[in-house]
N, C-alpha and C positions, 0 to 999 in steps of 0.2 A: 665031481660035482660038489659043487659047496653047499651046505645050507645058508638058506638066508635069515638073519634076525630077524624076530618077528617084532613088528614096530612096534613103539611103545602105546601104552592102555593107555585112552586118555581118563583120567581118575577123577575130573570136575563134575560130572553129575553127580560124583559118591562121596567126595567135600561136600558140595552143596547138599544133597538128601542129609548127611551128618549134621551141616549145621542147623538144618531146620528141625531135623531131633531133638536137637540137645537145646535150641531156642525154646521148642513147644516144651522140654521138662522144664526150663526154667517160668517158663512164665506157670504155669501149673504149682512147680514152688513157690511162686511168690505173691501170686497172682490168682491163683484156682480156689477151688475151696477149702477151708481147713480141715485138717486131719481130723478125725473122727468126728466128723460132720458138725461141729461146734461153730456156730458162729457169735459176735459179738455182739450186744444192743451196739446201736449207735450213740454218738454221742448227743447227747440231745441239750448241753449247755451253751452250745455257742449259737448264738442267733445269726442271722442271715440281717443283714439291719440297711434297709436303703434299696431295696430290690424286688420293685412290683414285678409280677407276674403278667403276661404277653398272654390275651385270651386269645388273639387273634389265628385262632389253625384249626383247620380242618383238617379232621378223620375220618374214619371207617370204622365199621363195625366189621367184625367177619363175615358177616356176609353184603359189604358193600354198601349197607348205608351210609349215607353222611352223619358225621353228629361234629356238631358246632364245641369247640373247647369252649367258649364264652356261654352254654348252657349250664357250666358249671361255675358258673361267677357269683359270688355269693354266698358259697355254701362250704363248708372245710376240704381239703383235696388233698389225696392223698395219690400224687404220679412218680410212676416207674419207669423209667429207659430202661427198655432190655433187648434180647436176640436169644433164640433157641441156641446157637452155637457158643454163647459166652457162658463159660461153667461158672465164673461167679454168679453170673444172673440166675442159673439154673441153679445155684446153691441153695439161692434165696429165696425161691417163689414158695416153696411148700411155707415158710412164716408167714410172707403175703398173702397165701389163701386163708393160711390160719387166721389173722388178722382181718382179713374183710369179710371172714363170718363172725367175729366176735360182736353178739348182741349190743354190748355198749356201744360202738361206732356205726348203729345203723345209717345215723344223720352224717355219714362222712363219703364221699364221693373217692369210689375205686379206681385210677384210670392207670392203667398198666398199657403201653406205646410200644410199639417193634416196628420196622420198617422192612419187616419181611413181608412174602404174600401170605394170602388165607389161610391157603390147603396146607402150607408148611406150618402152619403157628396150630390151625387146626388138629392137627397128626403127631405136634409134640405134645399139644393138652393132654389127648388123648392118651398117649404112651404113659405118659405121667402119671395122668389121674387127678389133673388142676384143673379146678374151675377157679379160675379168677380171670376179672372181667379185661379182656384185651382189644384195646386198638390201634389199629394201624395206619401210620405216616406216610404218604406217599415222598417226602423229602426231608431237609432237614428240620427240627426244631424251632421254635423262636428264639430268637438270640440268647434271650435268657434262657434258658435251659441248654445252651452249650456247656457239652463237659468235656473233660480230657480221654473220661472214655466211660466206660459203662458197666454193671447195671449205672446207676443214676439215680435219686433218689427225691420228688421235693414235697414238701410239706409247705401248702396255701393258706392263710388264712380269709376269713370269711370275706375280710379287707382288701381282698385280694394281691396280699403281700407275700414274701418267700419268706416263711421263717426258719425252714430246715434248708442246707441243699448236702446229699452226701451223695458222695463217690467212693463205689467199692461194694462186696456184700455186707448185709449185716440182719442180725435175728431181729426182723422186724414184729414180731410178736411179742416182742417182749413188755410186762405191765408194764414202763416208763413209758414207751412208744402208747401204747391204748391210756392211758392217761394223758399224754400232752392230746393226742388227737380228741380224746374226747372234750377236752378243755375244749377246745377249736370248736366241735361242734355245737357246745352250748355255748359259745360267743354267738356261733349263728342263730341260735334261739333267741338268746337278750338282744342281737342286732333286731332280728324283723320284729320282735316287741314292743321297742324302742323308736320304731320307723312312724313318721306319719301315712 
């Protein structure tokens, strides 16, 4: 009696599980958050120049009310594209909260966006320990606020013009950032002054 070989192992789930390994550490290097938790002001020298702001979408509150983007027309804005799952974005929100408690930007409108459901965005707050103010998309964006990927970043003016847009994390608490915003929002003070 012979033995018979044993057929060969097919090894392509165990390539493919490796590649998506060794995919998720790179994106994590180059892409995740920086090492010891440091992240960068953004750049706040190049202006955004020729690119009104699309009030037109509706959201959600976490618990499912509507709220009109166009309720924020007029006043400084300060919106985030994110997702509980993208560690950049999760890099970044502890400066975000930090920031939209800073007394000087009372007159500045918080809008942080995911396109998750409630109880999920609800349960990472939570975990966290974020209060910053989140709502939710039911599809994509308005054209203007397409980005390559996300978090997402944009700074409105009262004009209702895009004068930041960034892509990527970055320490949004930082005093240059509460300085240009706050600029922004005493524009909104001189504009309704200045209104008949």
């Amino acid at each position: 009696m012979t033995d018979t070989p044993a057929p060969p192992r097919n090894r392509t789930p165990w390539i493919v599980l490796s590649a998506l390994v060794i995919a998720w550490c790179l994106y994590l290097v180059f892409f995740g958050p920086q090492r010891g938790g440091k992240l960068a002001p953004p750049d706040l020298k190049t202006p955004v120049v020729g690119r009104p702001a699309d009030f037109a979408w509706t959201l959600k509150d976490l618990d499912g009310k509507s709220v009109d983007f166009a309720s924020y027309r007029g006043k400084a804005v300060f919106l985030n594209l994110w997702a509980t799952w993208c560690p950049p974005c999760v890099a970044e929100l502890p400066s975000i909260a930090n920031l939209a408690r800073n007394a000087r930007l009372k007159d500045v409108a918080f809008v942080c966006v995911t396109d998750e459901d409630a109880e999920t965005v609800r349960r990472f707050l939570d975990q966290q320990q974020l209060n910053i103010p989140v709502l939710l998309s039911d599809g994509p964006p308005p054209p203007v606020f397409h980005t390559e990927g996300i978090p997402a970043t944009f700074m409105i003016d009262p004009n209702g013009q895009i004068v930041l847009a960034e892509v990527g994390s970055a320490q949004w608490d930082a005093p240059s950032v509460v300085d240009r915003l706050e600029a922004l929002a005493h524009d909104v003070k001189t504009a309704s002054k200045t209104q008949p």
